[in-house]
C-alpha positions in Angstrom: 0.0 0.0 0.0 1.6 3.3 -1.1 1.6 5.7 2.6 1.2 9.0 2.2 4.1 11.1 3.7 1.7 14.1 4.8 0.8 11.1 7.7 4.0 10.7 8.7 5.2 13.8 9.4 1.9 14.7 11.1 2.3 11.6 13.3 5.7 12.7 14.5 4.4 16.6 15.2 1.8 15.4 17.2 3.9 12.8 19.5 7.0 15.0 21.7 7.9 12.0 22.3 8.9 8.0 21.5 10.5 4.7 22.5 13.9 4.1 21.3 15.3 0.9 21.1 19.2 0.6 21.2 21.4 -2.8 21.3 22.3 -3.5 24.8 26.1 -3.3 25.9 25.5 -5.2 28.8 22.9 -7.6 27.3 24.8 -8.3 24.5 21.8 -9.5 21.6 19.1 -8.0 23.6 17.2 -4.4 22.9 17.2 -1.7 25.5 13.9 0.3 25.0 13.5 4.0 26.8 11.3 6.6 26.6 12.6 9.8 24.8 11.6 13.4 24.0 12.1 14.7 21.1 12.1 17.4 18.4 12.3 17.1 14.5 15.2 18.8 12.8 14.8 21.0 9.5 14.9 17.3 7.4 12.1 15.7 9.6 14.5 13.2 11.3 14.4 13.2 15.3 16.3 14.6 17.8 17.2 13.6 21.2 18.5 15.0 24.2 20.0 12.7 26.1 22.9 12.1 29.2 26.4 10.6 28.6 25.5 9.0 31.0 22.7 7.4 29.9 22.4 3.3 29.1 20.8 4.4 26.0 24.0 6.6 25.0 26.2 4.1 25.6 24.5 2.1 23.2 24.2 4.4 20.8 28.4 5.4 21.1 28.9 1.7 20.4 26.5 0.9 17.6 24.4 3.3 16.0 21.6 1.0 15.0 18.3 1.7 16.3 14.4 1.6 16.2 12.2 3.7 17.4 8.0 3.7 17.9 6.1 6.7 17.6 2.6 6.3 18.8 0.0 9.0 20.6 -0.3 7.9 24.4 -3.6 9.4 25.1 -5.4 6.8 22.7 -7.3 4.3 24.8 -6.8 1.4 22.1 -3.9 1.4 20.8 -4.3 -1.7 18.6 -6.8 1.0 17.1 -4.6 4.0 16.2 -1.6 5.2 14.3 1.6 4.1 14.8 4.8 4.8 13.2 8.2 2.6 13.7 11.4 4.2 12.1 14.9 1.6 11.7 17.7 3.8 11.5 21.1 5.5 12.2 21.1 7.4 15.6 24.1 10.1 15.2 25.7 12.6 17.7 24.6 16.1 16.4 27.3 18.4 17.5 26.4 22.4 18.5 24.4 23.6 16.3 22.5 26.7 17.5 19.9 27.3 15.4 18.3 23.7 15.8 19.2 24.2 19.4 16.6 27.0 19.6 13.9 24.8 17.6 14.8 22.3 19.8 13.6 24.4 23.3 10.4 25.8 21.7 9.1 22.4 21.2 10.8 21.5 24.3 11.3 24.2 26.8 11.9 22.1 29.6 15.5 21.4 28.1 17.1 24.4 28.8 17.8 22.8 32.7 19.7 19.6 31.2 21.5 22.0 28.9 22.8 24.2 31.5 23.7 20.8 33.3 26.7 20.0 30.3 26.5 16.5 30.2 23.6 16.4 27.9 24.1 16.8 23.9 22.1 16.1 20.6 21.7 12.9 18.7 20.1 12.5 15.5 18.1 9.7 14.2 18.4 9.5 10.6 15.6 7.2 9.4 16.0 4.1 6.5 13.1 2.9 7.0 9.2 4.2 8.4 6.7 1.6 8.4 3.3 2.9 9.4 0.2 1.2 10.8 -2.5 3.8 9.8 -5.5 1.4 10.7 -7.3 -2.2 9.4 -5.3 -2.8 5.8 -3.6 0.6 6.4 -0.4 0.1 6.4 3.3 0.2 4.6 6.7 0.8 4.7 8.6 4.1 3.4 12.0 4.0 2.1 15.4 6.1 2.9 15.3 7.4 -0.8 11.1 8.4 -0.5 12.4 10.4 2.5 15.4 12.2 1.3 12.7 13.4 -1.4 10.6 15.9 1.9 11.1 19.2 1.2 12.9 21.3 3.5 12.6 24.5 5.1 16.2 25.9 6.8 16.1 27.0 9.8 17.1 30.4 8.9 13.9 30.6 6.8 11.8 29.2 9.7 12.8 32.0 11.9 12.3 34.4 10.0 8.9 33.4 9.1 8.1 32.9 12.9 9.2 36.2 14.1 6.5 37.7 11.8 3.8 36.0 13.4 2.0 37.9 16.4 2.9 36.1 19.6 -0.5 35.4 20.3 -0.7 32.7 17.9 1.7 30.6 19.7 3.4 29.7 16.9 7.1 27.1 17.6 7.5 25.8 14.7 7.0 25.8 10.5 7.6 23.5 7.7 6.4 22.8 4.6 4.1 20.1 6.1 2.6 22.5 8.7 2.8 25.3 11.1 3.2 23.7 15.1 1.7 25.8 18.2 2.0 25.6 22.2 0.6 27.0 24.2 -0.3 26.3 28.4 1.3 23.1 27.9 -0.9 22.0 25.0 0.7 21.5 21.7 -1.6 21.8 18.2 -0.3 21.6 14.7 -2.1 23.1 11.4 -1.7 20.8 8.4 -1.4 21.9 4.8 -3.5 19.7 2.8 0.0 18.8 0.7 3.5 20.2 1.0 4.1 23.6 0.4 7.0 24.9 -1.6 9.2 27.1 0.5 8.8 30.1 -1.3 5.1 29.6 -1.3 5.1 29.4 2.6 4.3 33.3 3.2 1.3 33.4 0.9 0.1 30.1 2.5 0.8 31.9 6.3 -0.8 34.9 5.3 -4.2 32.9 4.0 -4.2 31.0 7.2 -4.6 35.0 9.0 -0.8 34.1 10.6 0.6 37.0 9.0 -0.2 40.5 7.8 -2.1 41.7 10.7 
């Protein structure tokens, strides 16, 4: 069955979080799972936060290789909702302080573990997404399919974002959406298809998030 990516990327906007499955170092041949937050960088792939001194990080150090399930926790069947598993490559990031700042407006509570030094970024660069959408809905998404999702840069996403009125709550823009929080409560508007990045200020200013 052929996926549509629009439901990926809303899957993973509307879950902060996930469980991330490493290969154990101490359990050699058995998977560690843990529960992660986590933001998306500008290429949609996630990003962790995470201790040195983490058992998760040591696995990760050691070999890369990793899974990780995406799946809204308020839903009271889960056999019955959406679920997204990514296999992939999880990375170290390195300083980058633009997706830092993307990073703490989807998760603000990370500021304390930055300010702690021990903590630092790790990518997970996906190869393959398979996605349970519901009864006979589902399908697997390839590394070259996702290469293909437009991207906005960062530089472009702030820019965009400081000229929407604070009121809107705005943390975040693609070309898939436009992300909000506010009291705690995260909501995401969803372009019915991907919007070229050029085409992103018209499609703002339709929506009433810019111009007034």
């Amino acid at each position: 069955m052929k996926i549509p990516l629009e439901a990926v990327i809303q899957l993973l906007h509307d879950n902060g979080q996930g469980a991330l499955a490493t290969h154990s170092q101490c359990m050699p041949g058995y998977p560690f799972a843990s529960v992660l937050p986590f933001a998306l960088d500008e290429a949609h792939c996630p990003v962790f936060l995470i201790s040195g001194l983490a058992e998760h990080t040591r696995n990760v150090r050691a070999d890369g290789r990793a899974s990780l399930v995406v799946q809204p926790s308020e839903h009271t069947e889960p056999e019955a909702s959406a679920r997204l598993t990514l296999i992939g490559d999880v990375t170290p990031l390195g300083e980058d302080p633009l997706f830092t700042r993307r990073y703490l407006r989807f998760q603000p509570g990370g500021d304390r573990y930055l300010n702690l030094g021990d903590f630092g970024f790790f990518r997970f660069r996906p190869r393959r997404l398979r996605l349970v959408a519901g009864f006979g809905q589902m399908g697997w998404i390839g590394e070259e399919e996702w290469a293909q999702l437009p991207i906005l840069p960062y530089e472009a996403e702030n820019a965009l974002l400081e000229q929407i009125p604070e009121r809107h709550a705005a943390i975040g823009i693609d070309c898939f959406g436009v992300d909000h929080l506010q009291e705690g409560r995260r909501w995401r508007h969803s372009f019915p298809r991907a919007v070229p990045p050029e085409q992103l200020p018209a499609t703002l200013e339709s929506l009433g998030l810019l111009g007034e």
